[in-house]
C-alpha positions as CSV (number, residue, x, y, z in Angstrom):
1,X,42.6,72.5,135.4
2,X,41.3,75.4,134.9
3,X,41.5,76.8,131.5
4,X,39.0,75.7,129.0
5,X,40.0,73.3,125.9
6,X,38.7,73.3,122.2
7,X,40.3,71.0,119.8
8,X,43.1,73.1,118.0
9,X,45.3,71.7,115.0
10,X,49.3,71.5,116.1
11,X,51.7,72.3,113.8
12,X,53.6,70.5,112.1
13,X,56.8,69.6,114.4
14,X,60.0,71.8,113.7
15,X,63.1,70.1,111.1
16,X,65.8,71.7,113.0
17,X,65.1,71.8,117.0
18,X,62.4,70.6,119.4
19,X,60.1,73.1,120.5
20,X,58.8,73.2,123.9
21,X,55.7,75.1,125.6
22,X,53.9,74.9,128.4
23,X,51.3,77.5,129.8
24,X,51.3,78.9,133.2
25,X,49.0,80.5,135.1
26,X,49.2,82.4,138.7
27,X,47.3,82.0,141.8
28,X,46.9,84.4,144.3
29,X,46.0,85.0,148.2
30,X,43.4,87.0,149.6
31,X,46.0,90.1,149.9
32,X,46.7,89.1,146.0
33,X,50.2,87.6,147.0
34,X,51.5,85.4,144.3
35,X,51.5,81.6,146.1
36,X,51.6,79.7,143.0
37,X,51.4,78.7,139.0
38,X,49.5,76.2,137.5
39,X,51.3,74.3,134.7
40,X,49.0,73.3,131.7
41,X,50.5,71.7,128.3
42,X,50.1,73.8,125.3
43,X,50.2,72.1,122.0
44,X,51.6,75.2,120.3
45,X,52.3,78.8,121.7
46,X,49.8,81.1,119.8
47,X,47.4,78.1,122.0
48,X,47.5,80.0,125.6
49,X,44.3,79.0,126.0
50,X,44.3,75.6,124.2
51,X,45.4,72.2,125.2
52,X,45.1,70.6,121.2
53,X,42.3,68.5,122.5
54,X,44.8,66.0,124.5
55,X,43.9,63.4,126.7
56,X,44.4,64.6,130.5
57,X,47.1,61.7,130.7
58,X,49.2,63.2,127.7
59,X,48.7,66.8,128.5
60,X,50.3,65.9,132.3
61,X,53.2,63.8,131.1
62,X,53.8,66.4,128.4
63,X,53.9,69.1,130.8
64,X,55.7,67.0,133.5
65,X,58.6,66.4,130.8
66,X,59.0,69.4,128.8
67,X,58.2,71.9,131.4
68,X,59.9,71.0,134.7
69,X,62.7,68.6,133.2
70,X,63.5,70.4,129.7
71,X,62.4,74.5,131.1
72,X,62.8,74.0,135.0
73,X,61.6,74.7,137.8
74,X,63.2,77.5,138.3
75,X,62.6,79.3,134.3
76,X,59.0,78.3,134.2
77,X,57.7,79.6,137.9
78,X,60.6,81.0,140.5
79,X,60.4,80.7,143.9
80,X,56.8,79.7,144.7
81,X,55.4,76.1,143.6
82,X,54.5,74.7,140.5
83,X,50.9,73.1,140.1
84,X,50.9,70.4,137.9
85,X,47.6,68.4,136.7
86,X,48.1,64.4,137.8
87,X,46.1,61.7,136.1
88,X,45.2,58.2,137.3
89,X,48.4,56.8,135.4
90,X,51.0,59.2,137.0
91,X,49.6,59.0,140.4
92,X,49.5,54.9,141.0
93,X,52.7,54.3,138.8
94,X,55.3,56.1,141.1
95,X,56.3,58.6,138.1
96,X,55.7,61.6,140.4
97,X,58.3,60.5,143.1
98,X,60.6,61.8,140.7
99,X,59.4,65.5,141.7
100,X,60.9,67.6,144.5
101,X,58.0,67.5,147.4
102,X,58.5,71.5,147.9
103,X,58.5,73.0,144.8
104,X,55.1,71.2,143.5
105,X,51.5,71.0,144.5
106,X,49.7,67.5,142.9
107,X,46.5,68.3,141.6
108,X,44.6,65.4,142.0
109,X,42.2,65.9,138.8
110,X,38.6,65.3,139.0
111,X,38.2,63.0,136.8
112,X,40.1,60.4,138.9
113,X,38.0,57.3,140.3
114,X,39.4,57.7,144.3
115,X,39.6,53.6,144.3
116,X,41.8,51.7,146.7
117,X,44.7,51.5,144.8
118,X,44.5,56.0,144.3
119,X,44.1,56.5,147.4
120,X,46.8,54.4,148.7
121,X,49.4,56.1,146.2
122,X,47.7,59.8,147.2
123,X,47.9,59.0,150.8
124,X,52.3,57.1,150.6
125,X,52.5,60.7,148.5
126,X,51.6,63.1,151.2
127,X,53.8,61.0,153.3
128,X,56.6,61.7,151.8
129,X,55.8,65.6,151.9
130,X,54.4,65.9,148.8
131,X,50.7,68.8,149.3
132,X,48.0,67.4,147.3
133,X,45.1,69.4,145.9
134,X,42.0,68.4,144.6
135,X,41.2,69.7,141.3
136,X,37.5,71.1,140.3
137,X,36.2,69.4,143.2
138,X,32.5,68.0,143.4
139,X,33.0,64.7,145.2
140,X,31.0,62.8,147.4
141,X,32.0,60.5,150.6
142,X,34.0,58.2,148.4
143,X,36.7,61.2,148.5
144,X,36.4,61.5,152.5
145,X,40.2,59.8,152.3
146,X,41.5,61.8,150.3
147,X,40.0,65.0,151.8
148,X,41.9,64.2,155.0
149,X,45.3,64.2,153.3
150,X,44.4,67.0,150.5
151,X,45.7,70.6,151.5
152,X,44.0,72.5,149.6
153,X,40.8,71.8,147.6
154,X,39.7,73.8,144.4
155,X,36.2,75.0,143.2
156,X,35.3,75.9,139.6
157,X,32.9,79.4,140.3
158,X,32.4,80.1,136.5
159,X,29.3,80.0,136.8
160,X,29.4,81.8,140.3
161,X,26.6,80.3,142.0
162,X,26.8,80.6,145.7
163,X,23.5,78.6,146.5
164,X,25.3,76.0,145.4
165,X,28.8,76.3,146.3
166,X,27.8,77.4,150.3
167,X,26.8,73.4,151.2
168,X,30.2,72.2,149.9
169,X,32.6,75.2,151.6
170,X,30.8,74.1,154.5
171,X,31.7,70.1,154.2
172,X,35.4,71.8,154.2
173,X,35.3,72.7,157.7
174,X,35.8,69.5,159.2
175,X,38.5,68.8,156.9
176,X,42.4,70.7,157.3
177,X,42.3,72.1,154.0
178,X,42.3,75.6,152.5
179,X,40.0,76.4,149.5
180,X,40.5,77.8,146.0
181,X,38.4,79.5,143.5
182,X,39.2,78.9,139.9
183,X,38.1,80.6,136.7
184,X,37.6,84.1,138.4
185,X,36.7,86.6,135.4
186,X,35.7,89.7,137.1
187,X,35.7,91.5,140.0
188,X,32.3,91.0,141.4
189,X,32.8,87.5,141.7
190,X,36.4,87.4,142.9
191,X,34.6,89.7,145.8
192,X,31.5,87.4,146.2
193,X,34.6,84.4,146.6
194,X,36.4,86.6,149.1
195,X,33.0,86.9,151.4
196,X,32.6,83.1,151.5
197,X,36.0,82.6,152.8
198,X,38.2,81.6,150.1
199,X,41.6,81.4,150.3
200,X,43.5,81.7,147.0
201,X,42.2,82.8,143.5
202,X,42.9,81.7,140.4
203,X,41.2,83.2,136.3
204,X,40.9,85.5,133.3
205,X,40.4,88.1,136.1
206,X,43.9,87.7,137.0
207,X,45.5,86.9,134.0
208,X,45.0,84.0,131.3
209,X,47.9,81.0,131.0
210,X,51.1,82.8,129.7
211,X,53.0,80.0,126.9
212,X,56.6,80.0,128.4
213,X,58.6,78.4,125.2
214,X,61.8,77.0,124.6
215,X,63.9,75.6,122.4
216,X,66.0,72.1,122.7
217,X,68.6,70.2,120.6
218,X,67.3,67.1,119.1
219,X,68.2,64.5,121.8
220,X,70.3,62.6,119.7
221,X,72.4,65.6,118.7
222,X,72.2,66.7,123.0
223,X,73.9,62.8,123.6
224,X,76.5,63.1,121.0
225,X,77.5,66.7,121.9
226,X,77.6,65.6,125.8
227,X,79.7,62.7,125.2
228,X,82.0,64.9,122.9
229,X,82.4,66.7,126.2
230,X,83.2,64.1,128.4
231,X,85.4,62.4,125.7
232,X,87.8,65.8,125.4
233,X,87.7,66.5,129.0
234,X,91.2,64.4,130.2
235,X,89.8,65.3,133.8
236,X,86.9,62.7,133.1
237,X,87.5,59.2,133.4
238,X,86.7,56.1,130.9
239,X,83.9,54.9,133.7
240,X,82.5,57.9,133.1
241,X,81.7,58.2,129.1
242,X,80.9,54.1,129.5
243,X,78.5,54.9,132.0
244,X,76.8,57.3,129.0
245,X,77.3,54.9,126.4
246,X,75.5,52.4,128.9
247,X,72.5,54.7,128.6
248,X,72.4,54.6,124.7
249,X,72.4,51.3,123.4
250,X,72.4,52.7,119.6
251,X,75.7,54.4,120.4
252,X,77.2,51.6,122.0
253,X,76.6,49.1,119.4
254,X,78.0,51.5,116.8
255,X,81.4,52.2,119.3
256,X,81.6,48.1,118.9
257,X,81.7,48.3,115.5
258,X,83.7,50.7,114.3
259,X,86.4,49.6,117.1
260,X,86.2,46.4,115.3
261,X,86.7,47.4,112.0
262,X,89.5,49.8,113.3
263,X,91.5,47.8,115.7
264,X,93.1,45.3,114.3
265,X,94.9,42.2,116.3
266,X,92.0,42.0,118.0
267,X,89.9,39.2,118.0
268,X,87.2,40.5,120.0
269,X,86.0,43.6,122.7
270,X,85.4,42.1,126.0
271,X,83.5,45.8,127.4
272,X,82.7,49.0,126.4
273,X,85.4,50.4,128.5
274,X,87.7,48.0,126.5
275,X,86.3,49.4,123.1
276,X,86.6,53.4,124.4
277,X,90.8,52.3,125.6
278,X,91.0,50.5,121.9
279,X,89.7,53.3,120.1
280,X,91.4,56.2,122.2
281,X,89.6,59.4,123.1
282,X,90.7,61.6,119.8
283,X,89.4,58.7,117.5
284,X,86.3,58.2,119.4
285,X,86.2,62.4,119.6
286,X,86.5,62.2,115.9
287,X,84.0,59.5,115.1
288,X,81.5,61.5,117.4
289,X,81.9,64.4,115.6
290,X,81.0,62.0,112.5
291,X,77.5,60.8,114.5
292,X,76.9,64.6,115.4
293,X,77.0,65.4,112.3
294,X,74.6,63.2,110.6
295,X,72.2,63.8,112.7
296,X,71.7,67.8,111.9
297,X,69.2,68.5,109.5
298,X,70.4,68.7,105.8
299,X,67.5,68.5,103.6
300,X,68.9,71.5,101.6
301,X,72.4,72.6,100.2
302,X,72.1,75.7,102.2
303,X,71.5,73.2,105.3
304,X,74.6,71.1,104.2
305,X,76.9,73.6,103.6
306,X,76.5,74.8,107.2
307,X,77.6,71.3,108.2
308,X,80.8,71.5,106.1
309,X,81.7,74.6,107.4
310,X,81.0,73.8,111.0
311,X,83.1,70.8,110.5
312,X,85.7,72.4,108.9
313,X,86.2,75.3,111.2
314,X,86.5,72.8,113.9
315,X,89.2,71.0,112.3
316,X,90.9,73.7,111.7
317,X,91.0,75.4,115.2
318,X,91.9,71.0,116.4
319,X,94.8,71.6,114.0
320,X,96.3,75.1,114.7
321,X,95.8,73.7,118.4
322,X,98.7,70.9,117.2
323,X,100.4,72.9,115.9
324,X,101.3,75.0,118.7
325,X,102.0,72.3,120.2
326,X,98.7,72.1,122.6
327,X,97.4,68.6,122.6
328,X,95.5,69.1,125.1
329,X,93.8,71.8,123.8
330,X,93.2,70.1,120.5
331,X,89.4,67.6,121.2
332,X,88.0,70.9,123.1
333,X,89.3,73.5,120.3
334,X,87.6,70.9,117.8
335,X,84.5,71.0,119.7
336,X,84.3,74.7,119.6
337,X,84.8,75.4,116.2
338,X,81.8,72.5,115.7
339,X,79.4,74.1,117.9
340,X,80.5,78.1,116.9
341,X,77.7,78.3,114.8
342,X,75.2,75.6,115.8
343,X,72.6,78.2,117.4
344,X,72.4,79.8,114.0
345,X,72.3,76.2,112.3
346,X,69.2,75.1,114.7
347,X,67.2,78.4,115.8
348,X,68.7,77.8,119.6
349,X,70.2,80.6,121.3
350,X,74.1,79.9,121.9
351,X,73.9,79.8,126.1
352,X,70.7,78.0,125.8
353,X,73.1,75.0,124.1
354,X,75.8,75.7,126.4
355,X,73.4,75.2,129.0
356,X,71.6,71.9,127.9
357,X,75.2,70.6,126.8
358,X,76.7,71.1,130.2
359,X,79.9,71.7,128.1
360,X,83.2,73.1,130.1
361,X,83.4,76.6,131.4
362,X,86.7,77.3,128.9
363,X,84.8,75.7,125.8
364,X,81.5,77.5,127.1
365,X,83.0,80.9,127.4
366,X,84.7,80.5,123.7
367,X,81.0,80.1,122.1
368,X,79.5,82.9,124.3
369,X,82.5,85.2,122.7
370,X,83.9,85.4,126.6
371,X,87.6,85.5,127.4
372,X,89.5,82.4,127.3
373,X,92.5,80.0,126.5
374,X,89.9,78.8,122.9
375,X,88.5,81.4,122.2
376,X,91.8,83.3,120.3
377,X,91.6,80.2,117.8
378,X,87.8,80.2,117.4
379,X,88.3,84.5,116.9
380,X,91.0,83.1,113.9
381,X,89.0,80.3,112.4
382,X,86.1,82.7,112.0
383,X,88.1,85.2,110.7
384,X,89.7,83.3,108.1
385,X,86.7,81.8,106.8
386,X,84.7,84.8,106.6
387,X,88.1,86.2,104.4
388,X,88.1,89.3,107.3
389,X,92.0,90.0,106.2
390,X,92.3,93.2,107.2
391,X,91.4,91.7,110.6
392,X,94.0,89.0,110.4
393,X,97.1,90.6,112.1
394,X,94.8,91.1,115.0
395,X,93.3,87.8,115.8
396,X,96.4,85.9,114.9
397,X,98.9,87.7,117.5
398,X,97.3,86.0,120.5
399,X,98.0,82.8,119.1
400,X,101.1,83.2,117.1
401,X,100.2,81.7,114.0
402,X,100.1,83.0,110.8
403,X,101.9,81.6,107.5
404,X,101.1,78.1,108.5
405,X,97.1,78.7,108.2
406,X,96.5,78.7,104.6
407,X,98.0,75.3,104.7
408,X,96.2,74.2,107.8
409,X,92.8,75.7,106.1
410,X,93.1,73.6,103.4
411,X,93.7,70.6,105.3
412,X,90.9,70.9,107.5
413,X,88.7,71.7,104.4
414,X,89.8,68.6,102.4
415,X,88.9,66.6,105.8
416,X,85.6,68.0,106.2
417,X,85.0,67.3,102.6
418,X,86.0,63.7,103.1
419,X,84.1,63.0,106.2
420,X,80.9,64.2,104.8
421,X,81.1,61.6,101.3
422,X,81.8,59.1,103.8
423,X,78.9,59.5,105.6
């Protein structure tokens, strides 16, 4: 790891969306080639340098989960391979097995007793094709094991002391590992590393960690919304949204209920799938939107307003939908006008959501403002509420529909209105 720490205050977490950061910094070859960036956890983003004063174990899982699962691989370092930091706890529980072997190098940190049980999970990883490195190295014959399945093996120079470092880079020799230089601040030193036969190079002198930030939904508003989806897509099947509902036991309990307030004859739900077929896809759409709803931040009127509005333009592009007579454009035409404004709502930019929702390419293409078989409706929802008349005539051709929409405005308003006391 080779950035320092000092113990830095977080802030306080933000109301509206999860915030993500993770620092990266580059390593180089001899002929300065870019071969690599190390991934460190960043409490907050002015912190490049910081970690928050973490344990090693929390700053790994951190970066492990919000970097490569919530960023990606490919957003946070390209083509060449991520270096992530790996604790005792990651390394003998199997968590790592969960990375692809080529795009990551496992830095085996130094603070990590090599005991039997270590070195049997280092040596089943490197078995499976995974390259291990040995972080800030200074061990002794108790890491000969690991030294023969380690690829590369890194050496803190700051400070550069060449006396020192010359009996250990020779140790390397009998080993099939290359050899890294870390915390590199100027040039006299990066040559010095260069004349004792380093192979990459890695420090200020290069650059310092660069925070790569992003921001998520709030995972319970991510599940609703991607069970919304599934729910209005007729091409997905009932296995399919029971097989999400399997994953959320809050959710599931709460289908079970309101199916058994709602269906009546029944004496009892024998399955989930049972309780989606009872309930039907546009009343489980419906009371989805409901749970969607609840969960977006309204600590303020401004805040709740933009939930009545968002469920009222979606209502209102579900009902012009029906009233052309496409059903099946109804459930995603109500998603859309949900979701129109949601990246103003939550500080999230609109194909960052489309992205993490894995939402249809027709519903997806109507929020980006693309061409598409929703987005005419959305265009006259916005319209409409925004009172844009002189723009009416415009966005209404396409769809047809004009006299009809003060009524179905009002209708979708008074149902918004209704949902929300009920919650």
């Amino acid at each position: 790891m080779s950035a320092p720490t000092h113990p830095t205050q977080a802030p306080a977490g933000e109301a509206n969306a999860s915030s993500r950061f993770v620092a990266r910094q580059p390593i180089f070859d001899s002929r300065r080639t870019l071969v690599g960036y190390e991934l460190l956890y960043r409490s907050h983003q002015a912190a490049s340098t910081s970690a928050g004063g973490f344990s090693s174990s929390q700053m790994s899982s951190s970066t492990l989960v919000h970097g490569l699962l919530d960023i990606g691989l490919d957003s946070l370092v390209g083509k060449v391979p991520a270096w992530v930091n790996c604790p005792r706890e990651m390394i003998v529980s199997g968590a790592l097995e969960v990375l692809p072997p080529k795009r990551v190098v496992l830095e085996i940190l130094e603070t990590v007793e090599p005991d039997a049980e270590v070195i049997a999970a280092v040596q089943a990883l490197a078995a499976k094709g995974y390259t291990i490195a040995l972080d800030d190295f200074v061990g002794g014959d108790d890491w000969d094991p690991l030294l023969k399945v380690a690829k590369i093996v890194k050496f803190d120079v700051l400070p550069f002391d060449p006396v020192a470092l010359r009996p250990q880079l020779q140790r390397m020799r009998k080993y099939n590992v290359k050899i890294l230089a870390e915390r590199i601040e100027d040039q006299d030193v990066f040559n010095e590393c260069l004349k004792l036969g380093f192979d990459f190079f890695q420090g200020y002198y290069f650059r310092k960690p660069e925070v790569v930030h992003r921001k998520t939904l709030p995972i319970a508003m991510a599940r609703i919304a991607k069970l919304m989806t599934l729910v209005g897509n007729p091409r997905v099947g009932d296995h399919e949204i029971e097989a999400q509902l399997r994953g959320d036991p809050g959710l599931s309990v709460k289908l079970l209920r309101i199916v058994n307030n709602a269906a009546s004859g029944y004496n009892s739900v024998s399955s989930l799938r049972h309780a989606i077929q009872l309930a039907g896809r546009s009343t489980l759409h419906h009371w989805l939107a409901m749970l969607f709803v609840s969960t977006v931040p309204t600590s303020s009127d401004v805040e709740r307003e933009g939930v009545l509005v968002a469920l009222e333009r979606g209502r209102f592009c579900e009902l012009m939908a029906l009233g052309k007579g496409r059903k099946e454009q109804a459930d995603p035409l109500f998603l859309v006008g949900l979701l129109a404004q949601i990246d103003e709502q939550l500080g999230v930019p609109m194909d960052e959501i489309v992205k993490q929702l894995g939402v249809t390419p027709d519903v997806g293409a109507a929020l980006m403002g693309e061409p598409g078989p929703h987005t005419p409706f959305l265009a006259v929802a916005q319209a409409y509420a925004g009172g844009e008349w002189e723009t009416m005539a415009d966005v209404t051709s396409p769809i047809g529909m004009h006299d009809e929409l003060p009524e179905l405005y009002g209708e979708a308003g008074g149902w918004a209105r209704n949902l929300l006391t009920a919650g």
